[in-house]
C-alpha positions as CSV (number, residue, x, y, z in Angstrom):
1,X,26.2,21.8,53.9
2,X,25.0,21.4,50.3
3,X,22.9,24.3,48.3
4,X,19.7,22.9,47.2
5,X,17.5,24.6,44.2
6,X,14.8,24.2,42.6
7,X,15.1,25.6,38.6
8,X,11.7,26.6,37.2
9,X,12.2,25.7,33.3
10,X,9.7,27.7,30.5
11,X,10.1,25.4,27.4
12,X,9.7,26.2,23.7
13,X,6.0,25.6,22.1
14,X,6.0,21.3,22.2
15,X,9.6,21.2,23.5
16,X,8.6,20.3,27.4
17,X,9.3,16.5,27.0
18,X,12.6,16.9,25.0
19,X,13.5,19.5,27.4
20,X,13.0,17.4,30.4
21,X,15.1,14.8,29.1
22,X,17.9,17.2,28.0
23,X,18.1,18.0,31.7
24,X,18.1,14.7,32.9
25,X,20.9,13.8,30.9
26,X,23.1,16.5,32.0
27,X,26.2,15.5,33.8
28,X,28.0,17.9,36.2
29,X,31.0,17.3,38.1
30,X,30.1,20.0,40.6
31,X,26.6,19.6,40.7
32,X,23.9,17.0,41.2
33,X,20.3,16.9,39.4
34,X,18.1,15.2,42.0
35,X,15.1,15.3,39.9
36,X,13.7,16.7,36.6
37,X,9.7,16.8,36.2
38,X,7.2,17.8,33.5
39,X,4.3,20.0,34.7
40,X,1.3,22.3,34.1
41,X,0.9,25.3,35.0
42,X,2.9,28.3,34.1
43,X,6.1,26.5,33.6
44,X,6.8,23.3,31.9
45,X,9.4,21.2,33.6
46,X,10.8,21.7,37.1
47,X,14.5,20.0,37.9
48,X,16.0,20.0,41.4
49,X,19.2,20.5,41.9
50,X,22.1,20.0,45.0
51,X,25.5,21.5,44.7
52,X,28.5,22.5,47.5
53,X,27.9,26.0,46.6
54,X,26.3,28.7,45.3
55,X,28.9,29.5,42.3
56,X,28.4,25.7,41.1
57,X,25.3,25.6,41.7
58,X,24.6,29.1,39.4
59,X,26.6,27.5,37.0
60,X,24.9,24.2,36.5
61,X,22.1,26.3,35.7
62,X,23.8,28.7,33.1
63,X,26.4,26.6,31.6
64,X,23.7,23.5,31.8
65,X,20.8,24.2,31.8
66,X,20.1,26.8,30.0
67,X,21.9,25.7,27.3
68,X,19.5,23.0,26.6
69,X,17.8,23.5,22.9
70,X,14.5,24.1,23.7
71,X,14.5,26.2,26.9
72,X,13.9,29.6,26.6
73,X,13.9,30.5,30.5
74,X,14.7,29.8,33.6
75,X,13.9,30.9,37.6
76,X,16.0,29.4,40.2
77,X,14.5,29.6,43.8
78,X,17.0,28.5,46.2
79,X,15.7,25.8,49.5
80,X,16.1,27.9,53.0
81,X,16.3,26.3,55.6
82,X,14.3,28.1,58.4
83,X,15.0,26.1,61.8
């Protein structure tokens, strides 16, 4: 069963729009970005995210992510499935 998580994103000062787009564009050939929104409230653009594992799914977000100009941090909560 896939991982599913949802990456909180804090973005630079007027970055929030470039940053959303930088995620969109990212390509992963372990993971999957299902979707990448702009937001208010204490972070600035939330992107959910589906991978076979944990280890890709961690690494989307470091190696990915995170390395998009403009971000400055990140949260990752991972989707439970409680039934």
């Amino acid at each position: 069963m896939a991982m599913r998580a949802y990456v909180l994103i804090e973005a630079a000062v007027g970055k929030a729009k470039s940053v959303a787009e930088g995620v969109k564009d990212l390509k992963f050939s372990e993971a999957r970005v299902i979707s990448v929104d702009a937001v208010t409230g204490p972070f600035d653009v939330i992107a959910q995210l589906e991978a076979d594992d944990l280890d890709r799914l961690g690494r989307a977000v470091t190696e990915g992510i995170q390395q998009v100009d403009g971000v400055q941090r990140t949260t990752t909560c991972l989707v439970v499935r409680l039934s």
